[in-house]
C-alpha positions in Angstrom: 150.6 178.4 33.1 151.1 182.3 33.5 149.8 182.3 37.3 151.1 184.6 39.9 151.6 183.8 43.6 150.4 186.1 46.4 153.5 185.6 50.0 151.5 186.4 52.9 153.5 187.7 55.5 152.1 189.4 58.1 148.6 189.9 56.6 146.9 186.4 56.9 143.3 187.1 56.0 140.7 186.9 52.9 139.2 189.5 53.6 140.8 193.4 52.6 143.4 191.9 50.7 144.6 193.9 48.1 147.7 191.3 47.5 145.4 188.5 47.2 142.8 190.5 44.8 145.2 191.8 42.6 146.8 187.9 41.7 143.5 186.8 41.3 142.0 189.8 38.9 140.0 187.6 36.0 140.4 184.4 37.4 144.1 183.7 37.0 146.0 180.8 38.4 147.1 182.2 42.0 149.3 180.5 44.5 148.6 181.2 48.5 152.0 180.7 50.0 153.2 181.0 53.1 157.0 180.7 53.6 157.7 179.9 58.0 160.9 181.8 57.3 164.2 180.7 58.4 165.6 184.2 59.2 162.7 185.3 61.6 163.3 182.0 63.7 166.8 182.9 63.7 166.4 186.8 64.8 164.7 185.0 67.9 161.4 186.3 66.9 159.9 182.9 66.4 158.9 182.3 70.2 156.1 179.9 71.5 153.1 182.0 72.1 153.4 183.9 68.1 153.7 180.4 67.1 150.9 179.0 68.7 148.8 182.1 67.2 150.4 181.9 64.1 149.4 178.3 63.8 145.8 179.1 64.4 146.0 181.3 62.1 147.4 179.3 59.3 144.8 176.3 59.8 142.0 179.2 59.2 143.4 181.2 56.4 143.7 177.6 54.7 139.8 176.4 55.6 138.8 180.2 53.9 140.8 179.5 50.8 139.4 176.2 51.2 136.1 177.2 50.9 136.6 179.3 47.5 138.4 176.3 45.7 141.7 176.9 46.8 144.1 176.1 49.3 146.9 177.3 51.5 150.7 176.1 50.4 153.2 176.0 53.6 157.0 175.8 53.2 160.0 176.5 55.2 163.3 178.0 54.7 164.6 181.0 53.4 161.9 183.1 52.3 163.8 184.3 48.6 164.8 180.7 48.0 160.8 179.0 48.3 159.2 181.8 46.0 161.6 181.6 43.4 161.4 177.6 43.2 157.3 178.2 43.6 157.4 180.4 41.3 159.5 178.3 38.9 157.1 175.3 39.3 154.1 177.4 38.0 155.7 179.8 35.8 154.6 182.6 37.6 154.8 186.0 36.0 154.1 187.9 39.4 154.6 188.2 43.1 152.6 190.2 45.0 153.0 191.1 48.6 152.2 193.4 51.2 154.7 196.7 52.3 156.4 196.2 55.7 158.5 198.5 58.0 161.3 196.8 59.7 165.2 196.7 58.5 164.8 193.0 57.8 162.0 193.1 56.0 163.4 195.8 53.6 166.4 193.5 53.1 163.3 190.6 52.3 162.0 192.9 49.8 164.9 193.7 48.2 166.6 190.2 48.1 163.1 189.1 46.5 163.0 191.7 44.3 166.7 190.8 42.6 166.2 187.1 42.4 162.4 187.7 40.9 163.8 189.8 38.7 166.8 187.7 37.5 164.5 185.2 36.6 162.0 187.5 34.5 159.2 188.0 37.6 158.2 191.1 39.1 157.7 191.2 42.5 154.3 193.8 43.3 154.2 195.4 46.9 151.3 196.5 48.0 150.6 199.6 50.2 148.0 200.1 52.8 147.7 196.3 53.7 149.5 196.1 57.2 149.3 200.3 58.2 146.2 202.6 56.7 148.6 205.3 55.4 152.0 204.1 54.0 155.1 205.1 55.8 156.8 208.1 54.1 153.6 209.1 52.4 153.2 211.7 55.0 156.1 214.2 55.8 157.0 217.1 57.4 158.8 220.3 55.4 162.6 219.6 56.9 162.7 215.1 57.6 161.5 212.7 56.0 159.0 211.2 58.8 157.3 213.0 61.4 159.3 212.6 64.7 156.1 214.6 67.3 153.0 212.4 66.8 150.3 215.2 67.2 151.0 217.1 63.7 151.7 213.9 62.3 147.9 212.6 63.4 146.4 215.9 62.2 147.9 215.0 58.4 147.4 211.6 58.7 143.3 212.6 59.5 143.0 214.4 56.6 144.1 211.6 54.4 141.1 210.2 51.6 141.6 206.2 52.6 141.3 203.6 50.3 138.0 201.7 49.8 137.9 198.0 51.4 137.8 195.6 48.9 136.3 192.5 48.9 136.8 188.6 49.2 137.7 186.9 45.7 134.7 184.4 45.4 137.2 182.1 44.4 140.9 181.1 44.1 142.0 178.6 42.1 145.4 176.9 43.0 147.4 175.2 40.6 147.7 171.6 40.8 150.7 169.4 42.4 152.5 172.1 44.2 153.6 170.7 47.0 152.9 172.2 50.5 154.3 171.4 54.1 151.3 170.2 56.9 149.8 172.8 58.7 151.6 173.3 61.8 149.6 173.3 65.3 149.7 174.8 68.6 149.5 171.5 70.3 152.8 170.6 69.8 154.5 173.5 71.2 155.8 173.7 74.6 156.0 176.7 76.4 152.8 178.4 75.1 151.1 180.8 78.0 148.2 179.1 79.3 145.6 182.2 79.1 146.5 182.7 75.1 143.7 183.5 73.0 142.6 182.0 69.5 144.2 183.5 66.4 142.5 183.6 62.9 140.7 185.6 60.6 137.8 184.4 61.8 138.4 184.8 65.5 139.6 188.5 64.5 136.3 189.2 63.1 134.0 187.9 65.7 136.0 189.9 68.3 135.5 192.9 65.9 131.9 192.4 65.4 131.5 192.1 69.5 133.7 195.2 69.4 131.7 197.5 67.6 128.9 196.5 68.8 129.4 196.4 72.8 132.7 198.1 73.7 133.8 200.7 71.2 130.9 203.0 72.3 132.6 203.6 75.8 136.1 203.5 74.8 137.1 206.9 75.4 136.2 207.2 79.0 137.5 203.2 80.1 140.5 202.5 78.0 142.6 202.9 81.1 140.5 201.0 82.9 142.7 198.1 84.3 139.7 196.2 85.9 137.1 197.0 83.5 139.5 195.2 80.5 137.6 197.4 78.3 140.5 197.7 75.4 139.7 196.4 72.1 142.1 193.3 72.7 142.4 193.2 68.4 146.2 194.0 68.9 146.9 190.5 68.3 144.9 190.4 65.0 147.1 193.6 63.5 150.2 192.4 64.3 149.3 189.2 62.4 146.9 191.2 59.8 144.0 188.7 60.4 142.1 192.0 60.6 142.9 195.0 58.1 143.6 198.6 59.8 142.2 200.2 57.0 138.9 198.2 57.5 138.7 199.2 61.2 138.9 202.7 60.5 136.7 202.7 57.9 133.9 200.7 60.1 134.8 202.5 63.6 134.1 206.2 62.0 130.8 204.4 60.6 129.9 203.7 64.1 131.4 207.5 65.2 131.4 208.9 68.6 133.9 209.8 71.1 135.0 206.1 71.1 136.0 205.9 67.9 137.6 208.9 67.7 140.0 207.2 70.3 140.1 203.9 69.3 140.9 205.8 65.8 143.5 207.6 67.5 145.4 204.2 68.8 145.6 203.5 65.3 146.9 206.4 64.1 149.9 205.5 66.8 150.2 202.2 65.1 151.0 204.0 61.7 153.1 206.7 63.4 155.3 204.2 64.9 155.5 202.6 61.8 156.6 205.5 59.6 159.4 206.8 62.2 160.8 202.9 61.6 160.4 202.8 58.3 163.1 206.0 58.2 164.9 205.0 61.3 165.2 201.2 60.9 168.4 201.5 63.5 165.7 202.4 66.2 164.5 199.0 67.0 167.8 198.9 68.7 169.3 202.1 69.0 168.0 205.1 71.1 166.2 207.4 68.6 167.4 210.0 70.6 170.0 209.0 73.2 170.2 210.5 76.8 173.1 209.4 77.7 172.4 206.5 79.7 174.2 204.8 82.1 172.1 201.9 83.1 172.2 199.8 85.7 174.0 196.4 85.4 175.6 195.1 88.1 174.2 192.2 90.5 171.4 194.2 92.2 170.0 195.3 89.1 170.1 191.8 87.7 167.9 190.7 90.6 165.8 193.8 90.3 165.3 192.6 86.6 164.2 189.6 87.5 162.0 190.3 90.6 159.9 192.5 87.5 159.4 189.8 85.4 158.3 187.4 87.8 155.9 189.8 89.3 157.7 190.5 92.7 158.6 194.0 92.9 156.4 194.5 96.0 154.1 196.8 93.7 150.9 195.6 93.6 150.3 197.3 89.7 153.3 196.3 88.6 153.1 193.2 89.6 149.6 191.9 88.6 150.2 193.7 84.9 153.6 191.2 84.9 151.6 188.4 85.7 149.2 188.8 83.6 151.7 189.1 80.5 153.3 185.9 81.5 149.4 184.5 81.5 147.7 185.6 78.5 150.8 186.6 76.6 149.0 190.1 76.7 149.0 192.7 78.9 146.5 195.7 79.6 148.1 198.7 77.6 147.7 200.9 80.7 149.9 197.9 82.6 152.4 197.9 79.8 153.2 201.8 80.1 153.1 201.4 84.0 155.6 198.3 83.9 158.1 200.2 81.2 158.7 203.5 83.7 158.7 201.2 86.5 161.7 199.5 84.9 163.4 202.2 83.5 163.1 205.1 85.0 162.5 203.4 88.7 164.9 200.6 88.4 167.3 202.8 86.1 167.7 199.6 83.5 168.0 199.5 79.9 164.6 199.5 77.9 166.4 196.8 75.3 166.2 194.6 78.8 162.0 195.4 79.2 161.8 195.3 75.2 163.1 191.5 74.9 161.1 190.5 77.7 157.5 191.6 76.2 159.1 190.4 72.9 159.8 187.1 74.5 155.9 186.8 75.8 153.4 189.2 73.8 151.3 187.6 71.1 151.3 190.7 69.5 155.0 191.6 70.1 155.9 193.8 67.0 159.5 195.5 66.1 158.0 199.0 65.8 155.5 198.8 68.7 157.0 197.4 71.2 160.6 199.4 70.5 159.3 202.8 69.7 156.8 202.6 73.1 159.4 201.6 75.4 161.6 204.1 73.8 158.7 206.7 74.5 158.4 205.2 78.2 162.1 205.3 78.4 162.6 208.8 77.3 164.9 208.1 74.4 162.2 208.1 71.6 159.6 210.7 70.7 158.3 211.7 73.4 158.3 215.4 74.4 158.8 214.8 77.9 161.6 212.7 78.4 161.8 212.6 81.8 158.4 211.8 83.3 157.8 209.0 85.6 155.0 207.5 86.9 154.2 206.9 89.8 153.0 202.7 90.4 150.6 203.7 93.7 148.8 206.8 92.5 148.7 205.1 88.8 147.2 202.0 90.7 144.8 204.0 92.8 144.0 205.9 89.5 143.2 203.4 87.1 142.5 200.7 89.5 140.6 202.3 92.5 138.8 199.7 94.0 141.9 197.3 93.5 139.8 194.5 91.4 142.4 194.0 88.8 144.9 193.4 91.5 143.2 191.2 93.3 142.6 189.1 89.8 146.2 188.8 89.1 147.9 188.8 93.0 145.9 186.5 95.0 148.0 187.2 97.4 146.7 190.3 98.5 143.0 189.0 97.9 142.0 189.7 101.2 143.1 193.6 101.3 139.6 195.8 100.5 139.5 198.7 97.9 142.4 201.1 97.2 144.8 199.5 99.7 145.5 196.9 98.2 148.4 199.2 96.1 149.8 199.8 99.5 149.8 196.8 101.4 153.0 197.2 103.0 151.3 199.7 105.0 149.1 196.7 106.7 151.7 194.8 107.5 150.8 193.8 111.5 147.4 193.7 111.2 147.0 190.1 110.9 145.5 190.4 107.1 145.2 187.4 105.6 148.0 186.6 102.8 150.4 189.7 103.5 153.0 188.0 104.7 153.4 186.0 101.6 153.6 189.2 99.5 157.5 190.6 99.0 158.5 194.4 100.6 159.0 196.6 97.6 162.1 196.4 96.4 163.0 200.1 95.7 161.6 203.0 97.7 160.1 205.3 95.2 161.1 208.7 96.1 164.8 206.7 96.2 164.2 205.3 92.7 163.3 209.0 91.2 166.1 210.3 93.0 168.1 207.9 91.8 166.5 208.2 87.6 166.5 212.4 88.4 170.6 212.6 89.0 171.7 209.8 86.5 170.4 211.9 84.0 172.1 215.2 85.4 175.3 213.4 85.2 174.7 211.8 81.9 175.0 215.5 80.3 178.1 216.3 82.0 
């Protein structure tokens, strides 16, 4: 039959799919599979609200490949196990698949690779399918990755991309291979109940509306708490229903201050990516340790826990954590507010913030979410380890009239403007709904004191 089979991972889309064009080239037989893999539901990474985005995401890659002539084959198990007996049933010559970053998907790769080859298959990863450079393509003179994002972004500028390429007009699937129903977000529990659509086709509609309406002003509001005026396409990367490549591509089309910044977040992406890619250990280990002794008795325990439910007695803090648990997303602004607010304030591990967001974030991904808390945390790449910020004058800053506040702690929804990210300071004035909201439960200038010596000591 001489076909070839095409293992999406974490680039479910039609459209920019080098994987999916190559396994096609001249018409051949070429299997879509997906493989709901055993060892990522056993890393804990399988949790309801990716699920209930993956699922979406499933049903609509299948309807596109529908609509060519083809269709979308689902199986479960371990990943190496259902492309070797796929492959088997169609005598496929060839694997293709997309490049990823993380220490379990290198052992993937390489598991795949053996077994393929032990058989007489090659397996074919493709670059520049999940990230718009590929991890190690850019280094400096003395490492191999950049570890100080700023000269990194300046190389990674300069680089000639790769043009887009386009949807195969059709894809023709082998007959009676079997395939697994499609699964559905309906019959998961657990899901948040703000959660967004997933799908290529939701992806691009929000890119459209994007590029039209909200890149243009990205620049000056993309701290904007209230405003919500972030891309919200974060989602769509971390389950590649929208290609990085193609959004630079189209966002330097449109040009501007905006896009150079939107540009810039994606850049991030790739740099976070690459510093993985050489230092798998990181998505556990500090990249660069402090020293840390964090807090873990019983008060930090409750401390933890006051955070995630939204009850630290900081208005910021608290509506960006409830909106998390909400939509499964969370304002980026909130997210960098809500990771120094936890470890530097409250003195606890990052691993304890990282599981958390992992637990909850539709677009929870290993070298995002670890390298940024790490960042927040101090022991990543960030030059200046030590900074904290501050949750009233961040609030006041990026929040000044208190309307994303007020959206996410109805509690304090009859406090006016700015002092609604001090309320503690009313308390006795008979305004409405105070009383319900909690005392903060660290001082500030205690909780920097606190942060400011641990690290003193941790060096001695």
């Amino acid at each position: 039959m001489n076909a070839s089979i095409v293992l999406f991972t974490a680039d479910l889309r039609l459209h920019d799919h080098p994987p999916l064009r190559a396994a096609s080239a001249g018409g051949r037989p070429v299997v879509p599979l997906f493989v709901r893999d055993r060892g990522v539901a056993d890393a804990g990474f399988a949790v309801p609200n990716r699920l209930a985005f993956l699922a979406d995401c499933l049903r609509d890659l299948d309807a596109g490949l529908r609509e060519r002539g083809g269709r979308l084959v689902v199986r479960s198990g371990d990943v190496v196990e259902e492309v070797c007996g796929v492959a088997a049933a169609v005598d496929a010559d060839e694997v293709h698949m997309a490049a990823d970053v993380s220490a379990y998907a290198h052992r993937r790769e390489r598991r795949l690779r053996r077994a393929l080859e032990a058989d007489g298959r090659r397996l074919l990863v493709h670059d520049t399918v999940t990230t718009v450079v590929p991890p190690g393509a850019l280094t400096p003179a003395a490492s191999d990755h950049f570890a100080v994002f700023t000269p990194y972004f300046r190389h990674w500028s300069a680089q000639r991309l790769r043009d887009v390429v386009g949807v195969p007009r059709s894809v023709r699937v082998p007959d009676g291979i079997a395939s697994e129903g499609l699964p559905s977000r309906t019959t998961l529990s657990g899901v948040s109940a703000g959660l967004v659509s997933g799908g290529e086709s939701a992806g691009r509609g929000g890119l459209t509306w994007w590029l039209r309406s909200g890149l243009a002003g990205y620049a000056d509001r993309q701290d904007d708490l209230a405003g919500d005026a972030t891309s919200r396409l974060s989602p769509h990367l971390h389950f590649g229903t929208l290609s990085p490549v193609e959004l630079v591509h189209r966002a330097r089309t449109v040009g501007g201050p905006g896009a150079e910044a939107f540009v810039r977040q994606l850049a991030w992406r790739d740099f976070h990516r690459q510093v993985l890619a050489a230092r798998p250990a990181a998505a556990g280990v500090d990249y660069r340790t402090r020293h840390d002794r964090w807090r873990s008795g019983r008060t930090a325990r409750a401390d933890v826990e006051a955070w995630r439910e939204g009850r630290t007695g900081y208005p910021v803090i608290d509506a960006a954590m409830r909106q998390l648990r909400h939509e499964g997303w969370m304002h980026n602004r909130g997210r960098l507010l809500t990771a120094s607010f936890l470890t530097k304030t409250l003195y606890v591990d990052w691993r304890v913030g990282a599981r958390h967001f992992l637990d909850l974030l539709v677009d929870g991904d290993i070298a995002d979410n670890q390298l940024n808390w790490q960042w927040v945390a101090g022991t990543g790449t960030d030059t200046r380890p030590n900074r904290v910020l501050n949750p009233v004058a961040q609030g006041r800053r990026h929040d000044p009239d208190g309307a994303y506040v007020r959206r996410w702690v109805p509690e304090l929804a009859g406090v006016p403007g700015a002092a609604v990210h001090e309320p503690w300071k009313l308390r006795g004035e008979g305004r409405p709904g105070i009383g319900a909201y909690p005392d903060p439960i660290v001082d500030l200038a205690d909780g920097l004191a606190r942060f400011e010596r641990a690290r003193s000591q941790a060096y001695t």
